[in-house]
C-alpha positions as CSV (number, residue, x, y, z in Angstrom):
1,X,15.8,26.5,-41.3
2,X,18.9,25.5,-43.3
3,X,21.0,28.4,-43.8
4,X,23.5,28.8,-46.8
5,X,26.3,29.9,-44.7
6,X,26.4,26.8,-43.0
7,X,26.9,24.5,-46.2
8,X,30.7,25.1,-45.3
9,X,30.8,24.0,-42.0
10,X,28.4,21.1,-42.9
11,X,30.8,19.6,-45.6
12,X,33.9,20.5,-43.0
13,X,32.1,18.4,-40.5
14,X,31.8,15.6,-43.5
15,X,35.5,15.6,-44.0
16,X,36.3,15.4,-40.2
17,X,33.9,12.3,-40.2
18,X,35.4,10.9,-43.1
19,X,39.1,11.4,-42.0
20,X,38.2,9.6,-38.8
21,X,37.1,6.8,-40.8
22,X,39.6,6.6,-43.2
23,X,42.2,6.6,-40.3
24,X,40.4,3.7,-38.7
25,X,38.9,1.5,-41.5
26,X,42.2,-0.6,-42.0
27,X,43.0,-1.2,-38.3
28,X,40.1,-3.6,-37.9
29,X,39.3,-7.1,-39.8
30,X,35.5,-7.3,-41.6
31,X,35.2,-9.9,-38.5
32,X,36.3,-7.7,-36.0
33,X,33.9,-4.8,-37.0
34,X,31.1,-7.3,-37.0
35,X,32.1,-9.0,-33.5
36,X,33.0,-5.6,-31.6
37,X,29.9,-3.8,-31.0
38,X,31.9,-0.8,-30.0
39,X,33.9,-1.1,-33.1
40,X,30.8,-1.5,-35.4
41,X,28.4,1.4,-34.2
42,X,31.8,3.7,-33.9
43,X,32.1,3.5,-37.3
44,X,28.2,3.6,-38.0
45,X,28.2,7.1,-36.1
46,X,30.7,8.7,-38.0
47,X,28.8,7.4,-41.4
48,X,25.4,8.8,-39.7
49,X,27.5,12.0,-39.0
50,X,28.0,12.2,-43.1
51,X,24.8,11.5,-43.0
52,X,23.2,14.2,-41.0
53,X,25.5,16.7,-42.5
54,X,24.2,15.9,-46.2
55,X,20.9,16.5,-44.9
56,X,21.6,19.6,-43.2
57,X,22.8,21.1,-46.5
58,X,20.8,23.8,-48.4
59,X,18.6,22.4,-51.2
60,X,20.0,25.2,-53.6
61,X,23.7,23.8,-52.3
62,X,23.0,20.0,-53.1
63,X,21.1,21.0,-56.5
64,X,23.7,22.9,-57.7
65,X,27.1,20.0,-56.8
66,X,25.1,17.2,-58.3
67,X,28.4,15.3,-58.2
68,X,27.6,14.1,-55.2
69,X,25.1,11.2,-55.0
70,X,23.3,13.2,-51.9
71,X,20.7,11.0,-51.6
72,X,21.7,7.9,-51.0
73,X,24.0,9.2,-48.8
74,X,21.3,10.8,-46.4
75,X,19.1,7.5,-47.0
76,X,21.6,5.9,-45.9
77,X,21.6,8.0,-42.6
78,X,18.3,7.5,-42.2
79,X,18.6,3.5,-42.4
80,X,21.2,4.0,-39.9
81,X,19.6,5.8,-37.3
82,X,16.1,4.6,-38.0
83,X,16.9,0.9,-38.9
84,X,19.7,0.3,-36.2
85,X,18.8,-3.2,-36.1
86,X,19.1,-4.1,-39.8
87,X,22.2,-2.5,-40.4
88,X,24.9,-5.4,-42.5
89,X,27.9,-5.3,-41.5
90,X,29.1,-6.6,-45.0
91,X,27.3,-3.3,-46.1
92,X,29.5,-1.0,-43.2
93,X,32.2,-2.6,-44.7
94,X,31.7,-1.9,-47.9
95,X,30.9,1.6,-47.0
96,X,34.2,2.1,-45.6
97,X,36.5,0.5,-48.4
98,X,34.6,2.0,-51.5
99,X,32.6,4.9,-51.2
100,X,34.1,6.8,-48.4
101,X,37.8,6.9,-49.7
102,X,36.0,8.3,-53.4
103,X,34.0,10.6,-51.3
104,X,36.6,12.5,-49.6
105,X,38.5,14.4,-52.9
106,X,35.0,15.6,-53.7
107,X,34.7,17.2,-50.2
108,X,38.0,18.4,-50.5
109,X,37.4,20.6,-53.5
110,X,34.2,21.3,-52.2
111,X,35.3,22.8,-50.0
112,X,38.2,24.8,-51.5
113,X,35.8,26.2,-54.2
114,X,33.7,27.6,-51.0
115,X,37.7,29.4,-49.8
């Protein structure tokens, strides 16, 4: 059962995933993600991690901080550990340049709020 006193630690886990990624994303080329399968499913885990923290998150939490597209993000964990094989690179990359740097000032003051 999801309990509410774990939304907290559930989004800190997000930002500890995301800071990894953010800290990594520009040492590597698009090519050298793609060619480096130790590179590539690094990154995947840490995007799965998001993942499977948005999914651990109360309903009430997530349907009350709709400013977060919650969703997608835990279908997109679910194409990444169920769909392993399909997963674009192109797509990782985008991932990593777009969403994830937009996504961590929302954790942020997601957080805070929860201080």
């Amino acid at each position: 059962m999801r309990e509410r006193i774990r939304d907290r630690e559930r989004l800190e886990h997000m930002l500890s995933a995301i800071d990894v990624l953010l800290a990594r994303k520009d040492k590597y080329t698009p090519e050298e993600v793609e060619s480096d399968p130790i590179i590539f499913y690094g990154l995947v885990k840490h995007v799965e991690i998001i993942g499977e923290a948005v999914y651990k998150l109360t309903k009430e939490y997530r349907a009350t901080h709709t400013e977060v597209e919650w969703a997608d993000i835990e279908r997109m964990r679910h194409v990444l550990v169920h769909g392993y094989y399909k997963i674009r690179p192109q797509q990782l990359w985008e991932t990593l340049q777009t969403d994830i740097p937009e996504l961590k000032p929302i954790i942020e003051k997601l957080i805070e709020e929860m201080a």
